[in-house]
KEVEXLUM-304725 format. One record per residue (C-alpha): x, y, z; residue number from 1; residue in one letter. Coordinates in Angstrom, 3 decimals. Example, Ala and Ser with C-alpha at 12.3 -4.5 7.8 and 13.67 -1.06 7.14 Angstrom:
        xx        yy        zz    n  res
    12.300    -4.500     7.800    1    A
    13.670    -1.060     7.140    2    S
***
This chain:
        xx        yy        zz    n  res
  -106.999     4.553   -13.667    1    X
  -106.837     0.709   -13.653    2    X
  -103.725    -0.928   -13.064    3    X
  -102.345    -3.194   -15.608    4    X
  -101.888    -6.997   -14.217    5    X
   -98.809    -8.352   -15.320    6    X
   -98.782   -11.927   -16.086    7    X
   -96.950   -14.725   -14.424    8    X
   -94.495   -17.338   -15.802    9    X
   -95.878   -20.556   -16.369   10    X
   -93.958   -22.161   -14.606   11    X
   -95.101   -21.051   -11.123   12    X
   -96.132   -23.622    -8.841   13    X
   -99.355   -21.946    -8.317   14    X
  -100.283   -21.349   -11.722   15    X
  -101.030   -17.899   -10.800   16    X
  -102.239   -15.923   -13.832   17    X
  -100.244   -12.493   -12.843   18    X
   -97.767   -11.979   -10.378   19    X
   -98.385   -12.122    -6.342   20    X
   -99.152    -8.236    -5.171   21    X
   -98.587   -10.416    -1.509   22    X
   -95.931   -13.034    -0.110   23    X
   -95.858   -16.315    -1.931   24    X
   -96.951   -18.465     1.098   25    X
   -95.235   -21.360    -1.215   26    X
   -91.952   -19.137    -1.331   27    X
   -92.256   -18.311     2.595   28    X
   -92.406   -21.876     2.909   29    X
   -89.164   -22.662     0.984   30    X
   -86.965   -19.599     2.523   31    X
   -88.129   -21.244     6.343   32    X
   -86.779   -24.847     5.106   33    X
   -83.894   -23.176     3.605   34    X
   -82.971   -21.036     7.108   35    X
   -83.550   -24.176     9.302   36    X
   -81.299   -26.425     7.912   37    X
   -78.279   -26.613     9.459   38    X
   -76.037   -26.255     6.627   39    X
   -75.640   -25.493     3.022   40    X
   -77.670   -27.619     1.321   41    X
   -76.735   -29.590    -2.195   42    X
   -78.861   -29.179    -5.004   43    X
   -80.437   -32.659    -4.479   44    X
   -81.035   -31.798    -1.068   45    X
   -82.518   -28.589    -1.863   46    X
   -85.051   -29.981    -4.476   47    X
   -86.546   -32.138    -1.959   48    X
   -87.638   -29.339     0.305   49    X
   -91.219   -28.067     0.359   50    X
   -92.569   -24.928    -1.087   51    X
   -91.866   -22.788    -4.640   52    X
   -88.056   -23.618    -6.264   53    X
   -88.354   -20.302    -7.925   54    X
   -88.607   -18.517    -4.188   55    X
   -85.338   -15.779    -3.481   56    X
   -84.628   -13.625    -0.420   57    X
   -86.110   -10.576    -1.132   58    X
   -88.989    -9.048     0.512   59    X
   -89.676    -6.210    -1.628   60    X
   -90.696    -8.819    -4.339   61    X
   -93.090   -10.894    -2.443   62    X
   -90.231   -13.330    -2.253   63    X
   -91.223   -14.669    -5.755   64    X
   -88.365   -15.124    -8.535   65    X
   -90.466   -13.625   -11.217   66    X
   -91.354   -10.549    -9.455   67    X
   -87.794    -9.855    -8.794   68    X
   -87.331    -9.894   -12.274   69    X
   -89.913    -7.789   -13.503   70    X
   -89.196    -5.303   -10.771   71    X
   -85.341    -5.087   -10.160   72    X
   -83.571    -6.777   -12.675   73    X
   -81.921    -4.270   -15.260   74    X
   -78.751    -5.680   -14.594   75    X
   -77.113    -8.755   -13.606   76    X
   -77.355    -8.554    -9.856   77    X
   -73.879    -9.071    -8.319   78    X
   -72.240   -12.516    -6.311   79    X
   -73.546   -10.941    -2.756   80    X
   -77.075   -10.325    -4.033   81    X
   -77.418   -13.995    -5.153   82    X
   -75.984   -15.444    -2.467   83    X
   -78.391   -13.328     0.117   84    X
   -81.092   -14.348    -2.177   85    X
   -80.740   -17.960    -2.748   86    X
   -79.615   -18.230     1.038   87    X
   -75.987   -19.296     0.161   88    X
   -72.022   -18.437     0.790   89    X
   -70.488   -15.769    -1.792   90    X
   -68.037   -18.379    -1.789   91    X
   -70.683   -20.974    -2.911   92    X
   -71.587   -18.705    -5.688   93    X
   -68.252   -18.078    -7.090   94    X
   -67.609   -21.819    -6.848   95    X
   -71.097   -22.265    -9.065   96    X
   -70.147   -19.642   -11.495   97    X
   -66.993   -21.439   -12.468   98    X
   -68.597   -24.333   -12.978   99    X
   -70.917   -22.612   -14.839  100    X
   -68.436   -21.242   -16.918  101    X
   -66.059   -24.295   -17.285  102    X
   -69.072   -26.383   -18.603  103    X
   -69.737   -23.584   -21.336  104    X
   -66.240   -23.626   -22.086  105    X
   -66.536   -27.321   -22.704  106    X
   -69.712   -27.291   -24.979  107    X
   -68.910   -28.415   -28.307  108    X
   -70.609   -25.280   -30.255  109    X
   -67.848   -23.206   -28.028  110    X
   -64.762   -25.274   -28.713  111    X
   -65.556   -25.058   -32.555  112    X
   -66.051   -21.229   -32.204  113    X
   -62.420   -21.467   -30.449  114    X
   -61.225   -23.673   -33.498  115    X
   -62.348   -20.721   -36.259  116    X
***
């Protein structure tokens, strides 16, 4: 029986037609920037490195983003599976999520939902 390819996001560095069935030597190339800096980088910082943006911490799916998805994600993953992915604090993450969150709660479409 032939296996069916799945296809890739577009927006893949490589512009790989399906997903990798191998490390991402672009992601591998990321996650070894990422472990030899010598701190926590800011997102500036972190754009400038080489290799694939869309690289996480997990083997299992080739270390590529989109894999992870296809594969794993049936629910949200939690604050220590993103930080062990994206090679950051928990605290980090919690920091980013209420960011995330104030700057929703600031959006205009929100604060007229909040005025109805």
């Amino acid at each position: 029986m032939k296996s069916k390819k799945r296809k890739m996001d577009a927006r893949c560095p490589r512009r790989l037609e399906n997903l990798p069935c191998e490390f991402c030597p672009l992601a591998v190339l990321r996650l070894k920037a990422l472990r030899n800096s010598d701190k926590e980088l800011s997102e500036d910082e972190e754009s400038k490195l080489p290799g694939c943006p869309w690289s996480i911490n997990h083997q299992m799916s080739n270390y590529c983003f989109f894999n992870y998805v296809a594969d794993y994600l049936h629910e949200p993953p939690s604050d220590k599976e993103i930080a062990h992915m994206n090679n950051l604090s928990i605290e980090t993450v919690k920091d980013m999520t209420e960011q995330a969150i104030e700057k929703i709660r600031q959006m205009k479409i929100i604060k007229d939902l909040e005025d109805e």
